[in-house]
BAZAZA-381104 format. One record per atom (N, C-alpha, C): x, y, z. Coordinates in steps of 0.1 Angstrom, whole numbers, plus 5000, padded with zeros to 4 digits. Layout:
N
XYZ...
//
This chain:
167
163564071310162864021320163763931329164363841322164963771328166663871335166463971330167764021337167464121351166364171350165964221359165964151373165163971369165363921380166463831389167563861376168763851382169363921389169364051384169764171399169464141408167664171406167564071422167764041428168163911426168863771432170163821434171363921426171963941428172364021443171764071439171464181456170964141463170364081463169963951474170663881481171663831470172863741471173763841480174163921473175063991482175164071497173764121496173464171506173164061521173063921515172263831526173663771527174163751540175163671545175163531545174263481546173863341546174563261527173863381519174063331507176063291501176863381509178163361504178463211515177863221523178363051535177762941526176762971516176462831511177562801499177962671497178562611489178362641472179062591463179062631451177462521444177562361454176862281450175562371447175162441464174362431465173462591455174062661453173662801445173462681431174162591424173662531414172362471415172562391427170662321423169662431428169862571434168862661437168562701421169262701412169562741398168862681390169062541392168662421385166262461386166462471399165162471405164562641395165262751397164062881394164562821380165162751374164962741358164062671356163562541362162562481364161162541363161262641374159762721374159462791367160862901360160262951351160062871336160062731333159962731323158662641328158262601338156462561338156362701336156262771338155362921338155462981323156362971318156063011306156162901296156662781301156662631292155362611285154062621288152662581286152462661273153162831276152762931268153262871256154862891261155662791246155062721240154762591242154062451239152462531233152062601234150762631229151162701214152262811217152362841204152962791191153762681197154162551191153562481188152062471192151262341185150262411174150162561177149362631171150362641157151062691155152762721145152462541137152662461144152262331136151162281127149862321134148862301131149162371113149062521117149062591107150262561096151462491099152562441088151862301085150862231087149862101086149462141076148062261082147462271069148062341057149162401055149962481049150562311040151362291048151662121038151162021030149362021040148361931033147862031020147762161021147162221008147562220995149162231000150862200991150662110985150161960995150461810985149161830980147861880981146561860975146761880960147262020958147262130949148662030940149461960944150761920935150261800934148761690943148961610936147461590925146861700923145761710913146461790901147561880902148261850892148661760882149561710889150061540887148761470883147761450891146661350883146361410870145961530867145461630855146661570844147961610847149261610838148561400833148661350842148861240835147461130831146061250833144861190829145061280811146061360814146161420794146761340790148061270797149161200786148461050785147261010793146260870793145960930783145061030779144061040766145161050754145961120762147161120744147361040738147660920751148260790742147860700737146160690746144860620741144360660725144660790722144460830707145260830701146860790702147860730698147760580692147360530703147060340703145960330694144960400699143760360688144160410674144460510669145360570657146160410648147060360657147660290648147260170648146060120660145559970659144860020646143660110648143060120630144360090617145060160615146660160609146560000608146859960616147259810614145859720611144359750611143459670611143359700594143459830593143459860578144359780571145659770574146859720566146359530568145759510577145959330578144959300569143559430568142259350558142759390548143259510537143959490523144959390522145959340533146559230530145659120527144859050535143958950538143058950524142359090518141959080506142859050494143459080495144559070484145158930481145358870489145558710494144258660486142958690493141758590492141758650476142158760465142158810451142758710444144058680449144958600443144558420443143558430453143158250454142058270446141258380442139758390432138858350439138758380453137458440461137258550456135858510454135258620452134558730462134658900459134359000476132858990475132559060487130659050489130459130478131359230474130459310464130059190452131559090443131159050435129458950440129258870451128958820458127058900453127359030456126059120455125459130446126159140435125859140422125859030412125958940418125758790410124458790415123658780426122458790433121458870426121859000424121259100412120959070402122159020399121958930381120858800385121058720392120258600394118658660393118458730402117158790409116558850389117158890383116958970370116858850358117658770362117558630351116258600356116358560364114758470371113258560364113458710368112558780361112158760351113258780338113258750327112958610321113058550330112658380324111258380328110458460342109458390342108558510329108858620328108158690318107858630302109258570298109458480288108758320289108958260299108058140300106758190301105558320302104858350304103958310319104458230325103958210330103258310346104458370345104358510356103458470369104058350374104058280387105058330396104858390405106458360415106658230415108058230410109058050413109358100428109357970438110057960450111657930445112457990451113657960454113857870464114957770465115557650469116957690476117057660485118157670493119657700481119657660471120957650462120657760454119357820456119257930446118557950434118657830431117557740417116257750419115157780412113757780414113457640412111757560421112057440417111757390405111457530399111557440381112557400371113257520376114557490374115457350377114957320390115657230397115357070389114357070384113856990378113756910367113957050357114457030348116056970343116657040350118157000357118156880361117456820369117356630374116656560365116056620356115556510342116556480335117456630335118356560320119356470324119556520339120556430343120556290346119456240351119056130351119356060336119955920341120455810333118655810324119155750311118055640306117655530307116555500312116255380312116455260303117255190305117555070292116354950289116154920278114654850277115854710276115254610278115754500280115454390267
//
């Protein structure tokens, strides 16, 4: 295209007398000018297919980082769960290891565990039975804050009480 309309001009050029009397200046800025025109005339075209070509490497790039960065979240919402069952893994590890230590300690001082704790209670509750079956009386005793029925408790504060001295 563009050569055709150089012939043209060329034969134009040669043929028209006027064109060899103009200066070197002036055939440049005639030059300057049809380069001009033809690039509004097909400039716009350019520039459309250029923005069109963009648009589509946009959405071509935004799909790229979508797709690489829900990867990346996936990849590192597994290595969160991994290491959250990692962490909880050996905090248990360590809660286990601090209460056998901590028992073992309170063994050695002769605290006694809930279990002994449970079964002293069992035995109490079973004594108490057997005493009131035996005393016949087969009253429920109330129990007292210390554990003692208050007949118990009573008998207990008689003996302990001093004697009275007669004067």
């Amino acid at each position: 295209m563009a050569k055709s309309n150089d012939t043209t001009r060329n034969k134009n050029s040669t043929t028209s007398p006027q064109d060899s009397t103009t200066p070197p200046a002036q055939h440049i800025w005639l030059a300057g000018l049809g380069a001009m025109a033809k690039a509004q005339e097909q400039g716009s075209k350019a520039i459309e297919a250029l923005v069109n070509d963009g648009l589509a490497f946009q959405r071509k790039s935004q799909a790229e980082a979508q797709q690489r960065l829900q990867e990346a979240t996936e990849r590192l919402s597994h290595m969160a769960s991994d290491f959250g069952q990692q962490a909880s893994g050996r905090v248990d590890k360590l809660e286990h290891l601090f209460e056998d230590r901590v028992a073992k300690a309170l063994h050695r001082l002769g605290m006694p565990t809930l279990l002994d704790i449970q079964m002293l209670n069992e035995r109490v509750t079973q004594l108490e039975a057997q005493l009131s079956v035996l005393s016949g009386t087969g009253t429920k005793k109330t129990a007292t804050p210390s554990g003692k029925t208050v007949k118990a408790q009573r008998k207990t504060a008689s003996a302990t009480r001093p004697a009275k001295k007669s004067a």
